[in-house]
DSSP file (Angstrom, degrees, kcal/mol; ACC not computed):
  #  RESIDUE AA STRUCTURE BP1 BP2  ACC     N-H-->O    O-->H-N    N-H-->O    O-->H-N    TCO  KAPPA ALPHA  PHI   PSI    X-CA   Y-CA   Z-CA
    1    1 A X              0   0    0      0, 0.0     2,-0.2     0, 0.0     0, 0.0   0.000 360.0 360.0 360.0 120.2   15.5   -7.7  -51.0
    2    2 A X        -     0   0    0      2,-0.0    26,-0.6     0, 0.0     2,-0.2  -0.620 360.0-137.4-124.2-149.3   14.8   -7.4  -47.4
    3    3 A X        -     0   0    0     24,-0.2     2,-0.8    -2,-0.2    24,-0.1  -0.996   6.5-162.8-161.6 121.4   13.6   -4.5  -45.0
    4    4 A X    >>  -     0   0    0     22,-0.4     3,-2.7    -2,-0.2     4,-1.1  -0.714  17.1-145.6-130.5 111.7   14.4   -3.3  -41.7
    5    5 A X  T 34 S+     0   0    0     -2,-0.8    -1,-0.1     1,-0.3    51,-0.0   0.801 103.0  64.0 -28.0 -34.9   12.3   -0.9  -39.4
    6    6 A X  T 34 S+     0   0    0      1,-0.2     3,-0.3    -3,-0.1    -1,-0.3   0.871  93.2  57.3 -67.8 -32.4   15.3    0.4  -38.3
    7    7 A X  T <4 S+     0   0    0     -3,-2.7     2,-0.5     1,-0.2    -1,-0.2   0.831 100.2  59.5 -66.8 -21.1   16.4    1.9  -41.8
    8    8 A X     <  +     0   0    0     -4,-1.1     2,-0.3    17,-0.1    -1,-0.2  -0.592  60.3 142.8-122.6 103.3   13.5    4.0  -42.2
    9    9 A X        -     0   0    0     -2,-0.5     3,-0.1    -3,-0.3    44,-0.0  -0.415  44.4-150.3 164.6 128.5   13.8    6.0  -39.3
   10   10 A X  S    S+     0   0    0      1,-0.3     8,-1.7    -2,-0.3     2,-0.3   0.427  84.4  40.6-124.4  -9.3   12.5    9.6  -40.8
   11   11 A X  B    S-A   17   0A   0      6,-0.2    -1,-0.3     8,-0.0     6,-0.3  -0.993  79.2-138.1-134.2 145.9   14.8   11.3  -38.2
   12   12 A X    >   -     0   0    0      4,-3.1     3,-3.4    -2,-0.3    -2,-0.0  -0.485  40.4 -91.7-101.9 157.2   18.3   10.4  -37.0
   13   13 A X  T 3  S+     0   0    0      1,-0.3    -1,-0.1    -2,-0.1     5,-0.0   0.549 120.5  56.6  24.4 -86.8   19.1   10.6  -33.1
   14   14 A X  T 3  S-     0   0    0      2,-0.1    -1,-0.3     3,-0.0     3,-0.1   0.278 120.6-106.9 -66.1  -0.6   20.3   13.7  -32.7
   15   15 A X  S <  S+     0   0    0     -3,-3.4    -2,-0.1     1,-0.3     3,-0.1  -0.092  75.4 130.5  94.6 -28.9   17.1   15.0  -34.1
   16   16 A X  S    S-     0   0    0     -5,-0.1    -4,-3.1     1,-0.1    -1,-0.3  -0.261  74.1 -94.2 -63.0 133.7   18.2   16.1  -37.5
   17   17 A X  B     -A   11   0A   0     -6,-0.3    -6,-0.2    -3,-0.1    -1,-0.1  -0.401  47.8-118.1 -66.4 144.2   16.0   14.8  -40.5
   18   18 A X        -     0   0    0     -8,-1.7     2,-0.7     1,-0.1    -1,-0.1  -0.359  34.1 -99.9 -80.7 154.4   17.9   11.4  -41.8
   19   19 A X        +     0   0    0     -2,-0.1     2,-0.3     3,-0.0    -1,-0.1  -0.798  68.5 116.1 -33.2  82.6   19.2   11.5  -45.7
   20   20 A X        -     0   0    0     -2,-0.7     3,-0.1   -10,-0.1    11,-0.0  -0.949  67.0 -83.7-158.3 163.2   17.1    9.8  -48.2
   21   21 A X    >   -     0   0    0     -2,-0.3     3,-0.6     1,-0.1     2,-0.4  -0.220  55.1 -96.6 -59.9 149.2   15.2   10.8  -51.1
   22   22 A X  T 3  S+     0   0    0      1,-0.2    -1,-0.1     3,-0.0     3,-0.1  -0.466 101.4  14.9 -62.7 141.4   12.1   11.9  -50.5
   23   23 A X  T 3  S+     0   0    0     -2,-0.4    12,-0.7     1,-0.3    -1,-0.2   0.990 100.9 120.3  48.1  66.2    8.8    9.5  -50.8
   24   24 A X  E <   -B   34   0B   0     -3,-0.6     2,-0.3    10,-0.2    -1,-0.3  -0.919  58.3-151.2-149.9 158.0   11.2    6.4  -50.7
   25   25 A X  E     -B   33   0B   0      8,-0.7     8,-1.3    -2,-0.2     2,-0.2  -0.935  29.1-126.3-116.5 140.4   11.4    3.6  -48.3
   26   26 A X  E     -B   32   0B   0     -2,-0.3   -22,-0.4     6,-0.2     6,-0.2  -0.727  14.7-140.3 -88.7 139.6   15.8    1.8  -47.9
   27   27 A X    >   -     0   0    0      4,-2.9     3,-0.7    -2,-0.2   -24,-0.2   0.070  33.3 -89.8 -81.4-158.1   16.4   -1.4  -48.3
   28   28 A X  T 3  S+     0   0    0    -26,-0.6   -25,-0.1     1,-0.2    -1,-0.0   0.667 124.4  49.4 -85.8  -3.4   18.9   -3.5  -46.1
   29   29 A X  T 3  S-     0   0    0    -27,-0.2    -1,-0.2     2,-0.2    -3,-0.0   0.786 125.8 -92.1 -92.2 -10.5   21.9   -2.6  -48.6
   30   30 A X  S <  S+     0   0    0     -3,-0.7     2,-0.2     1,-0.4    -2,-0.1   0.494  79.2 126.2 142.6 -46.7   21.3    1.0  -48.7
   31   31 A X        -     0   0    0      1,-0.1    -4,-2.9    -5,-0.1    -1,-0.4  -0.631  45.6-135.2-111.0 155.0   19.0    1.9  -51.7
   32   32 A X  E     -B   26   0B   0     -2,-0.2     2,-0.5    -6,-0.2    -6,-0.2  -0.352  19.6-166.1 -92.9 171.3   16.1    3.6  -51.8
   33   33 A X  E     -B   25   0B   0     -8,-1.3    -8,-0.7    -2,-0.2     2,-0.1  -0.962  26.2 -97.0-155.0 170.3   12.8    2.8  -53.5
   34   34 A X  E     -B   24   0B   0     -2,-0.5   -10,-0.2   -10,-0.2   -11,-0.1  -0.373  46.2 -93.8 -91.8 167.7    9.9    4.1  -54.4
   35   35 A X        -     0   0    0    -12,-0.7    27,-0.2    27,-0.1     2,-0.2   0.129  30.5-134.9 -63.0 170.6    6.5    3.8  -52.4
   36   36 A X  B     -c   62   0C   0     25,-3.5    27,-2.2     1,-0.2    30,-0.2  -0.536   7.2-134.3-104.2-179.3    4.1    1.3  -53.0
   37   37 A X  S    S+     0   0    0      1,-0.2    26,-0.4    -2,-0.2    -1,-0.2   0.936  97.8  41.9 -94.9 -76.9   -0.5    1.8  -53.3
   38   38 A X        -     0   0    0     28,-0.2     2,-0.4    24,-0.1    30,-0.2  -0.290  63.9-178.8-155.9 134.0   -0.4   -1.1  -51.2
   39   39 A X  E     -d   68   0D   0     28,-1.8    30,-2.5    -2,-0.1     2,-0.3  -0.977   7.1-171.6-154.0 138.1    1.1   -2.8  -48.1
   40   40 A X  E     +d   69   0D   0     -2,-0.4     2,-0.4    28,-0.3    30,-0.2  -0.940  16.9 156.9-128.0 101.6    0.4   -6.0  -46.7
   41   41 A X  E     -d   70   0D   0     28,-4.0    30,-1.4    -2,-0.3     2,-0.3  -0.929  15.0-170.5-141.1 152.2    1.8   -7.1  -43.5
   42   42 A X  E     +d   71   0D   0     -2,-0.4    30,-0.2    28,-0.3    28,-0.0  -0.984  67.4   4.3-154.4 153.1    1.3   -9.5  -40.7
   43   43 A X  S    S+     0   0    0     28,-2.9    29,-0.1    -2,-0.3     3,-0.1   0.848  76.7 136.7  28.0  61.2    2.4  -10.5  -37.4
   44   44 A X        +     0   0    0     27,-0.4     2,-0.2     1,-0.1    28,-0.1   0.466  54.5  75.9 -95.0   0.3    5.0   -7.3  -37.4
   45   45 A X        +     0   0    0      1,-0.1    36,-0.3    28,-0.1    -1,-0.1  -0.889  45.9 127.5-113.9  79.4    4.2   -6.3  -33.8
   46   46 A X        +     0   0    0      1,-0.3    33,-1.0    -2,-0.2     2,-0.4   0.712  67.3  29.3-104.9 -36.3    5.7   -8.4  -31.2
   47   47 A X  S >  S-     0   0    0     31,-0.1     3,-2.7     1,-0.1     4,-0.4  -0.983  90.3 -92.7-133.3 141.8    7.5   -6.2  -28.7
   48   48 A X  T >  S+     0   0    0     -2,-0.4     3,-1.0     1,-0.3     4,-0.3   0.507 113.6  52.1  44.1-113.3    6.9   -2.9  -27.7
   49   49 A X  T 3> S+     0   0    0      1,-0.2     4,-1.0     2,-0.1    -1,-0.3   0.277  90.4  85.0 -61.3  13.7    8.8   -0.6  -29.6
   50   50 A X  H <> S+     0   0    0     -3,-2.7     4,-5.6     1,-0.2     3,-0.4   0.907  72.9  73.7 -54.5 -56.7    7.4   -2.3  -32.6
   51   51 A X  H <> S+     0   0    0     -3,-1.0     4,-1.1    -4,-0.4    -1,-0.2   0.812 110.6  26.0 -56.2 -58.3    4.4   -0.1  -32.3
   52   52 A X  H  > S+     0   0    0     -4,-0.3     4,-1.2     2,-0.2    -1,-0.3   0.832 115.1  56.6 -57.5 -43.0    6.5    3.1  -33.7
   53   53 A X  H  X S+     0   0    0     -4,-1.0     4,-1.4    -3,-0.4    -2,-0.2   0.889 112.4  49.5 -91.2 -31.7    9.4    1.6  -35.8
   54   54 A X  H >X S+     0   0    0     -4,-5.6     3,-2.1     1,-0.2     4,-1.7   0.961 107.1  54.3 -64.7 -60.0    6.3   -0.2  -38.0
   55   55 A X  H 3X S+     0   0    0     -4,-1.1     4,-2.5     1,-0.3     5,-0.2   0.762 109.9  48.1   9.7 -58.2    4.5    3.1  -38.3
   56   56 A X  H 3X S+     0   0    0     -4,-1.2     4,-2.5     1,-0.2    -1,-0.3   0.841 113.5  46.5 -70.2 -25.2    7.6    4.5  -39.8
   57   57 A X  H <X S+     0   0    0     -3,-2.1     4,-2.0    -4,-1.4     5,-0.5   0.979 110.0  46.3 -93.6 -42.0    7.9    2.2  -41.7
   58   58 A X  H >X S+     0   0    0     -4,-1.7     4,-1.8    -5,-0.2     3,-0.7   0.944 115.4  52.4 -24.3 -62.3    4.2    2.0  -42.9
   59   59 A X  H 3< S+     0   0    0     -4,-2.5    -2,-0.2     1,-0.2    -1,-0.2   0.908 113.8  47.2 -66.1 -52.6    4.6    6.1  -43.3
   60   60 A X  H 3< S+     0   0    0     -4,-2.5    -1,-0.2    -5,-0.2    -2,-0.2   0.569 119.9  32.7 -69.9 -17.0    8.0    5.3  -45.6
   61   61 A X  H << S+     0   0    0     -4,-2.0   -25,-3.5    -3,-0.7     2,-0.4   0.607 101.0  85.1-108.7 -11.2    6.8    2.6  -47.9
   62   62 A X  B  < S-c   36   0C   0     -4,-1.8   -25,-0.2    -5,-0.5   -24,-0.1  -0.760  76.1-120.9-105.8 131.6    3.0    3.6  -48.5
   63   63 A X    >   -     0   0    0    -27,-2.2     3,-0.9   -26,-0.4     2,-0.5  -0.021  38.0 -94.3 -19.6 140.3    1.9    6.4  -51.3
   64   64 A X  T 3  S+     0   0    0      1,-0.2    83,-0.2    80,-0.1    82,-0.1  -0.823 123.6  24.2 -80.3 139.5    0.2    9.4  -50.4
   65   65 A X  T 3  S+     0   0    0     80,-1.7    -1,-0.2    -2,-0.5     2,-0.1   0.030 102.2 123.6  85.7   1.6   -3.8    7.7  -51.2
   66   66 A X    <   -     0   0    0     -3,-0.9    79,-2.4   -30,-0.2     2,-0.3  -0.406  55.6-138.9-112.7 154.9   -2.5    4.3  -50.7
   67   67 A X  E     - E   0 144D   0     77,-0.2   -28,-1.8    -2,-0.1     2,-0.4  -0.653  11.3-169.6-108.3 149.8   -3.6    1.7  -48.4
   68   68 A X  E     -dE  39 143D   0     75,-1.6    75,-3.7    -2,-0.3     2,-0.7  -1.000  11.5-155.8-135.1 148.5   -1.6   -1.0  -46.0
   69   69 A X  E     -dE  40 142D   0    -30,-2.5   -28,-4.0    -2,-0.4     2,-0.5  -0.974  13.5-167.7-130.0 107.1   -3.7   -3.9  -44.2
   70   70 A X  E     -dE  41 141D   0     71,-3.5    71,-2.0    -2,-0.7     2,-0.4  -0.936   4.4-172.8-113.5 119.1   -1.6   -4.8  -41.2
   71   71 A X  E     +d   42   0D   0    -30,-1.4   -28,-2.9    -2,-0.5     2,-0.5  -0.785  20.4 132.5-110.9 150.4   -2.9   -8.3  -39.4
   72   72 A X        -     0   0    0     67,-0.5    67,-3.4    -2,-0.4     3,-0.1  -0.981  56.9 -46.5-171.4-177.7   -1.4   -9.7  -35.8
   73   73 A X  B     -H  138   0E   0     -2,-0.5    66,-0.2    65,-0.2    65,-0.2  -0.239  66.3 -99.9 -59.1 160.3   -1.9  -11.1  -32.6
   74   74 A X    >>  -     0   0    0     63,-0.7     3,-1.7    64,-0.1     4,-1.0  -0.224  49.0 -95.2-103.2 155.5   -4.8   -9.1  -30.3
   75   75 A X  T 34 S+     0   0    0      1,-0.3     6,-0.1     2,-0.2     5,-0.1   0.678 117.5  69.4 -65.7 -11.4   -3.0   -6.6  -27.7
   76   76 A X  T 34 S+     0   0    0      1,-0.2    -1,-0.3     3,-0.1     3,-0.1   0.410 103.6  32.4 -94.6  15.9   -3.2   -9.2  -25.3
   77   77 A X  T <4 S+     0   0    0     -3,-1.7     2,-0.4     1,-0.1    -1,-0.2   0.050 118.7  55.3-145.7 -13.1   -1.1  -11.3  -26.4
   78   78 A X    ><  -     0   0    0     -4,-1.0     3,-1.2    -6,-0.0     4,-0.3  -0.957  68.1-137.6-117.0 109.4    1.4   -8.8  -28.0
   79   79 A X  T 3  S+     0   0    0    -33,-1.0   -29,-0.1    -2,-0.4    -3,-0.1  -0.475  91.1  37.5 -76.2 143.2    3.1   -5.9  -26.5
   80   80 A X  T 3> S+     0   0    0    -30,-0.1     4,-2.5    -5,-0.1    -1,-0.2  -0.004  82.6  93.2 129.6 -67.0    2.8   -3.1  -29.2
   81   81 A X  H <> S+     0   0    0     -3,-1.2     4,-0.6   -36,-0.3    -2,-0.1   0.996  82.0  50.7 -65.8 -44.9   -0.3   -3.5  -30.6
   82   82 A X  H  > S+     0   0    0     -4,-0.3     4,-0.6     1,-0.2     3,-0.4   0.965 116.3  51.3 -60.9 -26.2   -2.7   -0.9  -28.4
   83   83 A X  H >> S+     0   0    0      1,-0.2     4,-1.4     2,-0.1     3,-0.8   0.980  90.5  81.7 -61.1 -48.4    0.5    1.8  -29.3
   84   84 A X  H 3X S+     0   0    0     -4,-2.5     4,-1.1     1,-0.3     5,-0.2   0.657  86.8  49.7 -18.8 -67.7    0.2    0.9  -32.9
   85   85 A X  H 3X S+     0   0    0     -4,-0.6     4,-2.4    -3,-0.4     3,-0.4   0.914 111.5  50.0 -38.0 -56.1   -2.8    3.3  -33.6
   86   86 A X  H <X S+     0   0    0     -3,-0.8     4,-2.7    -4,-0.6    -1,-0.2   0.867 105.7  54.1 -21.7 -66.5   -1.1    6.1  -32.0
   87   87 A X  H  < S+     0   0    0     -4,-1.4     4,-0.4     1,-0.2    -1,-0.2   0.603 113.1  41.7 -65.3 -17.1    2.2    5.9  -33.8
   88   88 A X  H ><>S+     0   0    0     -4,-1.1     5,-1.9    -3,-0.4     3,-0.8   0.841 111.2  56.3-112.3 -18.3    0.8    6.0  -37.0
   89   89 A X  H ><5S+     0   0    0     -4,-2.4     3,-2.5    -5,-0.2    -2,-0.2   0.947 104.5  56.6 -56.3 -45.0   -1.8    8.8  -36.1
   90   90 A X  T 3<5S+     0   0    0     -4,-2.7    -1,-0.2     1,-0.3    -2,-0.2   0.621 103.0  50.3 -67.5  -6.3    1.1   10.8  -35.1
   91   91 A X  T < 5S-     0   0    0     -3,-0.8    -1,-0.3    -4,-0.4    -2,-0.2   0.631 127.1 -98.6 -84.9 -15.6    2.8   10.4  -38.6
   92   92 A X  T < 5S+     0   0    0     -3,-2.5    54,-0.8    -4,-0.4    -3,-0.2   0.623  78.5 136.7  58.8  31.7   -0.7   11.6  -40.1
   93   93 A X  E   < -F  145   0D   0     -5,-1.9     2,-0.3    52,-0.2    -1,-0.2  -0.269  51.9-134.8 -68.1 166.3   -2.2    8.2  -41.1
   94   94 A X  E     -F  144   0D   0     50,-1.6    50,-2.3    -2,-0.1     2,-0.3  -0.870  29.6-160.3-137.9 147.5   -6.1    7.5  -40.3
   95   95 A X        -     0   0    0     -2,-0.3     2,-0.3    48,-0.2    48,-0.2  -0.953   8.8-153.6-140.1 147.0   -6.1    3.9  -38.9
   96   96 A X        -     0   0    0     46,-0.4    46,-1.9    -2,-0.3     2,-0.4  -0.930  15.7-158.8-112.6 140.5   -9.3    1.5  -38.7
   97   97 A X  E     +G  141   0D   0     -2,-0.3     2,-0.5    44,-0.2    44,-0.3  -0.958  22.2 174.8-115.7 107.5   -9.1   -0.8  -36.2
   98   98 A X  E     -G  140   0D   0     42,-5.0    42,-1.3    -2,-0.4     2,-0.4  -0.949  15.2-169.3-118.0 130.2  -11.1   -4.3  -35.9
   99   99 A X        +     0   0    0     -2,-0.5     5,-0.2     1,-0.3    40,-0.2  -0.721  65.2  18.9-118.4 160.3   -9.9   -6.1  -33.0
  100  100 A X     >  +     0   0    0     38,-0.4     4,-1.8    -2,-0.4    -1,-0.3   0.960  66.4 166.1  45.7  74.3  -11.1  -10.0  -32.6
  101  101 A X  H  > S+     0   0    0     37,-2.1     4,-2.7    -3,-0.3     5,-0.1   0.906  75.4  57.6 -74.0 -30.4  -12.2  -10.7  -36.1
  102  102 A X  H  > S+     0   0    0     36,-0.3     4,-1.0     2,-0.2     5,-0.4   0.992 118.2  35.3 -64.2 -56.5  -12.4  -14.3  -35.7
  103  103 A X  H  > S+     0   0    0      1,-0.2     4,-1.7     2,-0.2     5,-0.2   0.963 121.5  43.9 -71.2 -65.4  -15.3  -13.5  -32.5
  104  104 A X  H  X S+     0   0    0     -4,-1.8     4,-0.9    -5,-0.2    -1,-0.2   0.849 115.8  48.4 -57.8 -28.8  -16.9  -10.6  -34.0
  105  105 A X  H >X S+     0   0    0     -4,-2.7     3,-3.0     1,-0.3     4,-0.7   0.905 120.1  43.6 -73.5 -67.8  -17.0  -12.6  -37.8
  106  106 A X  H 3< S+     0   0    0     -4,-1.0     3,-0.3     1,-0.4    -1,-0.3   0.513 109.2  52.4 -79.7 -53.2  -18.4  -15.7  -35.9
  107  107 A X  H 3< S+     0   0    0     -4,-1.7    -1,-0.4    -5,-0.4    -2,-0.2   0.437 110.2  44.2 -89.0  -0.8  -20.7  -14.1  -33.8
  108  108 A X  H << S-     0   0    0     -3,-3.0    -2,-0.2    -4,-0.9    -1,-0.2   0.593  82.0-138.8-102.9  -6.9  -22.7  -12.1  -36.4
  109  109 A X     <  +     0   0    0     -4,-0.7     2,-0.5    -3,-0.3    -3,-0.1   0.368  53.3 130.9  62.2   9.3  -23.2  -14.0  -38.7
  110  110 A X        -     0   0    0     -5,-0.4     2,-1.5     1,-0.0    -1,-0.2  -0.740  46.4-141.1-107.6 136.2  -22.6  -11.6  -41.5
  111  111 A X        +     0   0    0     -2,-0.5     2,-0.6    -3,-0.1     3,-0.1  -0.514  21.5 172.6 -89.6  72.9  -20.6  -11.9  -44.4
  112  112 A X    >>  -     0   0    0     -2,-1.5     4,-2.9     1,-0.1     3,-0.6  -0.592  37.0-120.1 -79.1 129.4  -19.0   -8.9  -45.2
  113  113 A X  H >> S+     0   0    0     -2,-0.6     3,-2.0     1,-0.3     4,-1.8   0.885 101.3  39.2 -44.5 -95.9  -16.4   -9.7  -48.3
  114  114 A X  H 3> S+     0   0    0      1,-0.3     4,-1.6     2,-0.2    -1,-0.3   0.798 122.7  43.4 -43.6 -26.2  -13.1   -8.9  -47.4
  115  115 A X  H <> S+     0   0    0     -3,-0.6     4,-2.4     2,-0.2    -1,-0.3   0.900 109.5  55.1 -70.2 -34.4  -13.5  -10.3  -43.9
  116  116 A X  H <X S+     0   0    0     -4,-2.9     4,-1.2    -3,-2.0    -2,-0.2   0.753 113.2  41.5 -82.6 -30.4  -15.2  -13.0  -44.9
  117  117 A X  H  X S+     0   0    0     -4,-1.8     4,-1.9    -5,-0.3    -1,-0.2   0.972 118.7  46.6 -59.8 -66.4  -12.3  -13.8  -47.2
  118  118 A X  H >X S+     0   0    0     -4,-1.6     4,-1.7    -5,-0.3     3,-1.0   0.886 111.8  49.7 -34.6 -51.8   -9.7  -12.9  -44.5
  119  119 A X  H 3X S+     0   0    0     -4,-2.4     4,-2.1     1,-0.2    -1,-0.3   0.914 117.0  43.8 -80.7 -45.3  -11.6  -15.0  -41.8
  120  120 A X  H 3X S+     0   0    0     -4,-1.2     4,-1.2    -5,-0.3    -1,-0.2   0.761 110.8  52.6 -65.3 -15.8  -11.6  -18.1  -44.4
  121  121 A X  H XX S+     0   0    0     -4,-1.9     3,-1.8    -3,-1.0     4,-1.3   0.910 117.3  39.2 -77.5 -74.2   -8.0  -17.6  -45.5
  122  122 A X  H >X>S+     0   0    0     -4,-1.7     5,-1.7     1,-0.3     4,-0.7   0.748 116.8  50.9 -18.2 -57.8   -7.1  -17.7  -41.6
  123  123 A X  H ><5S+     0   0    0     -4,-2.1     3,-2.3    -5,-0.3     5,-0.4   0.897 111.4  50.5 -46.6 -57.0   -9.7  -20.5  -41.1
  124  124 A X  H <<5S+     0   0    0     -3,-1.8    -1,-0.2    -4,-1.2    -2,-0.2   0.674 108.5  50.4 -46.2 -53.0   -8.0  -22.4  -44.1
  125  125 A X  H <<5S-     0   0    0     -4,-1.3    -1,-0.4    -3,-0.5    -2,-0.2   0.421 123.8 -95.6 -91.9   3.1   -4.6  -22.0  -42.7
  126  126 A X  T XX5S+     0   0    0     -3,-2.3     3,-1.4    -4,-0.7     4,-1.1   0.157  91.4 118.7 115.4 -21.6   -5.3  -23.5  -39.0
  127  127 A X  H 3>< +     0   0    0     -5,-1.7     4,-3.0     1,-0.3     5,-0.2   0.690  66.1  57.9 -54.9 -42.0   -5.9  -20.0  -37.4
  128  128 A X  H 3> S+     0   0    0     -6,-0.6     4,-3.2    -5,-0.4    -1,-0.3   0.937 113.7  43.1 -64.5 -40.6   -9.3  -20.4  -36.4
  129  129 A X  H <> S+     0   0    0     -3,-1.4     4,-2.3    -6,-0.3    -2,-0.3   0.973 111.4  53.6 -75.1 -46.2   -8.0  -23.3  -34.4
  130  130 A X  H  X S+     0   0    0     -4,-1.1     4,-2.0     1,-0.2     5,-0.4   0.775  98.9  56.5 -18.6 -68.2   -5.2  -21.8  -33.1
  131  131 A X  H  X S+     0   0    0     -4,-3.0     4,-3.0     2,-0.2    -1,-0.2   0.969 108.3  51.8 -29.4 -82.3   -6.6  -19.1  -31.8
  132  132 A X  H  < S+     0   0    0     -4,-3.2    -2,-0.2     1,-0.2    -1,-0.2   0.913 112.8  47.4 -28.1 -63.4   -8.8  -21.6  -29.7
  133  133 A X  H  < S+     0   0    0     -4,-2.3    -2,-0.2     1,-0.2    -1,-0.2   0.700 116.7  36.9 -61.9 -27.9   -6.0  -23.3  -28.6
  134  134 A X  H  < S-     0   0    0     -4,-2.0    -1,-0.2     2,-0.2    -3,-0.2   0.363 104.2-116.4-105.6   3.2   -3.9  -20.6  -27.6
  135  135 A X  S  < S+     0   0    0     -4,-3.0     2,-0.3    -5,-0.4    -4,-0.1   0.414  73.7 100.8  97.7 -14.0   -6.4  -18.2  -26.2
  136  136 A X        -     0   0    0     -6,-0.2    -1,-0.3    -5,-0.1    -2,-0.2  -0.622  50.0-151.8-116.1 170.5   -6.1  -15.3  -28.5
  137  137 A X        -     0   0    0     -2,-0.3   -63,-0.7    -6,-0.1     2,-0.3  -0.149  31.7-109.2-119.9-179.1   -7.7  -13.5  -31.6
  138  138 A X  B     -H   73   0E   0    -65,-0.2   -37,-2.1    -2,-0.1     2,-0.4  -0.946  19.6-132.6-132.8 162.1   -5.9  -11.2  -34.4
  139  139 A X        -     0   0    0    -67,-3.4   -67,-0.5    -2,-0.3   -40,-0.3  -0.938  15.1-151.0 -87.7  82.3   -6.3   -7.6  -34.7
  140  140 A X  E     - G   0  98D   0    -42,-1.3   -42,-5.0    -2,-0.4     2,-0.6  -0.550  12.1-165.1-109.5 129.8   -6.9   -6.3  -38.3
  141  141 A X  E     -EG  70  97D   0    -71,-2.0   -71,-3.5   -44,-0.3     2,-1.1  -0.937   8.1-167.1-122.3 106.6   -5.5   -2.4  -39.2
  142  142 A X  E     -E   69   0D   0    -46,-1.9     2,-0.5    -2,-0.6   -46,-0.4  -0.698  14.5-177.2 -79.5  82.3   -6.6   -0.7  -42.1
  143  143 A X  E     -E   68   0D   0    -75,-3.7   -75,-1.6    -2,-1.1     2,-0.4  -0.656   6.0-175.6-113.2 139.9   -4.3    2.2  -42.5
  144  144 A X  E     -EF  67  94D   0    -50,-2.3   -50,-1.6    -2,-0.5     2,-0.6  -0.860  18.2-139.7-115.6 146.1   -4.6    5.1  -45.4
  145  145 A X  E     - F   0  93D   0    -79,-2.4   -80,-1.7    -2,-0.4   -52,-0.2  -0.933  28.9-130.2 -83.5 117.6   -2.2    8.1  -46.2
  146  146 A X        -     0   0    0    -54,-0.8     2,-1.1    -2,-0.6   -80,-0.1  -0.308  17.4-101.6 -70.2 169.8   -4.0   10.6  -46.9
  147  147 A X        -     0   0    0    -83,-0.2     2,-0.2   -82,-0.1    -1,-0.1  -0.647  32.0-158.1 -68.1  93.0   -3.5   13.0  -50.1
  148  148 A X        -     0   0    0     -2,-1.1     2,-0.5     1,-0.1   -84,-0.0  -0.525  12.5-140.7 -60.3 134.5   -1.8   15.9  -49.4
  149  149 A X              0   0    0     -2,-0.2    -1,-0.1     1,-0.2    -2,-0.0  -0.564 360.0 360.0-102.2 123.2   -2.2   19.1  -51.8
  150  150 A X              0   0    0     -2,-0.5    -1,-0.2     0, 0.0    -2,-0.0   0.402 360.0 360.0-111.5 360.0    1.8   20.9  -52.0
């Protein structure tokens, strides 16, 4: 089952609102499905226009109350990420943003849980070193849909 930014797209071209059921995100064949509470994604922002077509896609898979935790490379190393926020404000998402968790966790010395997990998984997996070596941090994005009353 895969997924392509370009298929959920919430308007076509010409401007005219695209087909698809409502509160469903398409897969690469075609079909829709329904949203998720949760989305979990990393390093989905590499070029540019990223910054939008994840957004959409965030906006198309995620639940009205539901949360997505998006992690990647620091804007300075990615074109993409400082638009990110934008694009997904402009859908009507609320975005938290923590940029250099690996320096900020390291340099307070405080263990807040879910960073402190995050910042051990990373550690765990080479990240921490990585990071050294290639000069850059990761960006962590908290993003909620809110409920809307219809």
């Amino acid at each position: 089952l895969g997924l392509d930014w370009f298929d959920q797209q919430s308007s076509s071209d010409d401007g005219e609102v695209a087909e698809r059921e409502e509160n469903t995100w398409v897969d690469m064949e075609g079909k829709s499905h329904g949203q998720f509470r949760l989305v979990l994604g990393a390093d989905l922002i590499v070029c540019s226009n990223d910054a939008d077509l994840v957004a959409t896609t965030v906006d198309s898979s995620l639940m009205e109350g539901g949360i997505a935790v998006i992690l990647g490379a620091s804007a300075d190393v990615r074109f993409g990420v400082s638009d990110f926020p934008d694009a997904c404000r402009s859908l009507g998402l609320t975005v938290r943003v923590d940029e250099n968790i690996l320096e900020a966790y390291e340099g307070t010395g405080e263990e807040d849980g879910s960073q402190k997990q995050l910042v051990d998984g990373l550690e765990l997996g080479g990240y921490n070193q990585r990071a050294c070596t290639y000069g850059h941090d990761f960006t962590m994005f908290t993003i909620n849909k809110p409920i809307t009353s219809s």
